[in-house]
N, C-alpha and C positions, 0 to 999 in steps of 0.2 A: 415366507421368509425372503428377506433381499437380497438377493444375490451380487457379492460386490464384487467388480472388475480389479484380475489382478494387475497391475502398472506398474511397467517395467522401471528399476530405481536408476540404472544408469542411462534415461531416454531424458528428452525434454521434458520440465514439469510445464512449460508454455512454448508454444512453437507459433510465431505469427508471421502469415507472408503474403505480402503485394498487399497493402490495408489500406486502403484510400478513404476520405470520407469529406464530404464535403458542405459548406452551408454557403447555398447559391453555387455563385459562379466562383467561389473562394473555397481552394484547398486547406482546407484545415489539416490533414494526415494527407500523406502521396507517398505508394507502394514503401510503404513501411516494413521492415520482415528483423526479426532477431531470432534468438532461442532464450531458454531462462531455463538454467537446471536447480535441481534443490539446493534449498543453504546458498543461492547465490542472489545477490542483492544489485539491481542494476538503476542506476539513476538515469534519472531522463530530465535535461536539463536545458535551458534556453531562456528568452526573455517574454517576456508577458504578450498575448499574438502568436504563439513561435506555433503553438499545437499542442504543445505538450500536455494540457489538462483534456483537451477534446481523445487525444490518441488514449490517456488515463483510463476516461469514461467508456473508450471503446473496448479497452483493453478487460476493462470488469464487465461487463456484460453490459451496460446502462443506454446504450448507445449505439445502434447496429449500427456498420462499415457500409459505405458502399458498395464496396467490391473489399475482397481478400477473406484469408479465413485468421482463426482465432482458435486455435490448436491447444487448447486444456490437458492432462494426464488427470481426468477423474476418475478416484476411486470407484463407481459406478460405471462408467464409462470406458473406460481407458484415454489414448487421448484421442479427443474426438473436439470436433469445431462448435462452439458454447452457442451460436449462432443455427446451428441444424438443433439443435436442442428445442423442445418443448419450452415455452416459460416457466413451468412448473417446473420440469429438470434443472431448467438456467439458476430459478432460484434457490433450489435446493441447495446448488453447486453454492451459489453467494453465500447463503444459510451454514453448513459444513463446511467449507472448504478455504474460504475465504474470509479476508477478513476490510476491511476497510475506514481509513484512518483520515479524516476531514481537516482540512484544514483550521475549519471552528470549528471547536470540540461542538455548540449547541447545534451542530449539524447532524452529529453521528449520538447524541446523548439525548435521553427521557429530561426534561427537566423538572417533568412535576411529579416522581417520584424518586425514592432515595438513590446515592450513588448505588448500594449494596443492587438493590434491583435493576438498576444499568448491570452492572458487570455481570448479576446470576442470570440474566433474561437469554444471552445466546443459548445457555445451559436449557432454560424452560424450551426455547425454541426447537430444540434437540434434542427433547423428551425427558430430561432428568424432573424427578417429580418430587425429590425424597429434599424436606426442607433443611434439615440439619444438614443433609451433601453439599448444598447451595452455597450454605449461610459462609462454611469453613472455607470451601473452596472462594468463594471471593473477599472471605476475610485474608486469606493467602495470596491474592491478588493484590489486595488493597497493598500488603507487604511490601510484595516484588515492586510492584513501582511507587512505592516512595511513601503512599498515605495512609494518615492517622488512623488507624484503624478505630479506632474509639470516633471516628467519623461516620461508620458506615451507616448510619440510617442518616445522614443529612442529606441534603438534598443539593444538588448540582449546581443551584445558580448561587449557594454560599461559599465557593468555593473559586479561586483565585483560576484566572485563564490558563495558567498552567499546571493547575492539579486537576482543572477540566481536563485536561488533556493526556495525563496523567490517566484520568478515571477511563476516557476513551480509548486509549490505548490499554488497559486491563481487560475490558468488554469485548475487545477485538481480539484478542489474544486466548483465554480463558477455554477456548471450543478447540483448540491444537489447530489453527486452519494451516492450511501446508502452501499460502502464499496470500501475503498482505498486501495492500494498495495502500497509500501514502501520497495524501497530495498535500503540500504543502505544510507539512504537519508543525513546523516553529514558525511559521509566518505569524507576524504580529503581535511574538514575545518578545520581551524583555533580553538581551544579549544573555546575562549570566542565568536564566533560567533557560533560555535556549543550550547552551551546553550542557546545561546538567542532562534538558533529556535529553539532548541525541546521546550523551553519555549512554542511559538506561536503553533506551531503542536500538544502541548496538549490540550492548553485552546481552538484550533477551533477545532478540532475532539470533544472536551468534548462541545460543546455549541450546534457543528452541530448533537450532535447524532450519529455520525458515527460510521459501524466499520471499524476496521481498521489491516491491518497486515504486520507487521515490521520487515524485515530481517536484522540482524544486528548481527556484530563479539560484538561488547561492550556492556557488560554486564551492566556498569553504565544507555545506552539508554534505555536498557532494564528496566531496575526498573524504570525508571523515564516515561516511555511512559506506560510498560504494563500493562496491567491486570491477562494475564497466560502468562506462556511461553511454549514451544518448544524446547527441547535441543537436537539438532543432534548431530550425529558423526557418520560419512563413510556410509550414508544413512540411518540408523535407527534412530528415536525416543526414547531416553533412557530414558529422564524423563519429565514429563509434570502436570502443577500444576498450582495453583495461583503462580505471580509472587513472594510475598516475602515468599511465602511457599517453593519454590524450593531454592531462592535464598539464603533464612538466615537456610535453614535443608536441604542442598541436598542432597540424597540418592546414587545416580550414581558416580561412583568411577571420570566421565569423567568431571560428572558437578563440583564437588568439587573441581577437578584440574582450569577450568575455573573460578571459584568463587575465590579462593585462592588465584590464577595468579594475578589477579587483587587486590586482598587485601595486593599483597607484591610489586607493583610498587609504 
């Protein structure tokens, strides 16, 4: 039998400090450090360059650091650096615990079998075996975020870029993971299908408890999803705060540019 670790609820669910990482002679992340407790949702924001997809990939396991540690609360574990970990424990952690939301959906989705078996496969991954559990449970999913359920045996690429995304975000969700990665998750929708789902990705992150952490160029997803931000530029961390603390009194000569940019489209 497994013995799971029990993890303290009022600790850090991620604690990361001094993360460096580099390609070449180019800082990608430089000593990087924050904390992330449960239910809280932290953006990490900047322009394309800035780090913030590379610090992502470090951040989920995909991509060892340099130097720094990467401080997890796994139930298994307690919290322990995802990096001193076996790869089989690492993945296990991704598998359970985690969930992970692509900016194309044909990233994070099967396309050559149905949606229903995108969303029920976390389930098979994690031992459920009983078909009728499956079927209802991601007929329930299909629900919560928005689709046809008389859809579920189509298959993914019949299905418009945003109920791809849609279908990946139920997948990712469906296993209870107790913190999501999100990179770039409405890049290269449509405006008013962009609203709709950040709509749904706050009220199920905000009902599920989650935490969650969102890479994203736009500053509007950012107010609207986080609770602190993140603001890169050429791998450092310049300013980091609650969200509308940074947002409406930025201090950083870099964020005010970003803030502005946007206040004059």
């Amino acid at each position: 039998m497994t013995v799971m670790t029990q993890v303290q609820s009022d600790g850090p669910l991620l604690s990361v400090k001094g993360l460096h990482h580099y390609f070449g002679p180019l800082a990608a992340c430089r000593n990087v450090s924050f904390e992330l407790r449960r239910g809280e949702i932290l953006g990490i924001v900047g322009e394309s360059g800035s780090g913030k997809t590379t610090l992502l990939r470090c951040l989920s396991g995909q991509l060892a650091p340099a130097s720094g540690e990467v401080l997890f609360a796994s139930r298994r574990h307690g919290l322990t650096d995802i990096f001193a970990l076996s790869e089989q424990d690492r993945r296990r952690i991704s598998r359970e615990e985690w969930g992970y939301v692509h900016q194309n959906p044909r990233d994070g989705l099967r396309m050559r079998v149905s949606g229903g078996a995108n969303v029920a496969e976390p389930m098979m991954m994690n031992g459920t075996r009983h078909y009728g559990q499956m079927r209802a449970l991601s007929l329930d999913w299909f629900a919560r975020v928005e689709l046809d359920t008389a859809r579920i045996d189509n298959k993914p690429r019949t299905f418009s870029g945003g109920m791809q995304q849609r279908l990946q975000i139920a997948r990712n969700l469906i296993h209870g993971p107790s913190l999501v990665f999100m990179d770039e998750p409405t890049g290269g929708l449509d405006v008013s299908v962009q609203a709709r789902l950040l709509d749904l990705m706050r009220a199920l992150v905000r009902d599920m408890g989650l935490a969650a952490i969102i890479v994203t160029h736009d500053i509007g997803v950012a107010r609207l999803l986080a609770d602190r931000l993140l603001v890169m530029k050429s791998g450092d961390v310049v300013e980091q705060g609650l969200t509308d603390q940074v947002l409406d009194d930025p201090q950083h000569g870099y964020t005010q540019l970003l803030v502005s940019s946007v206040l004059q489209i």
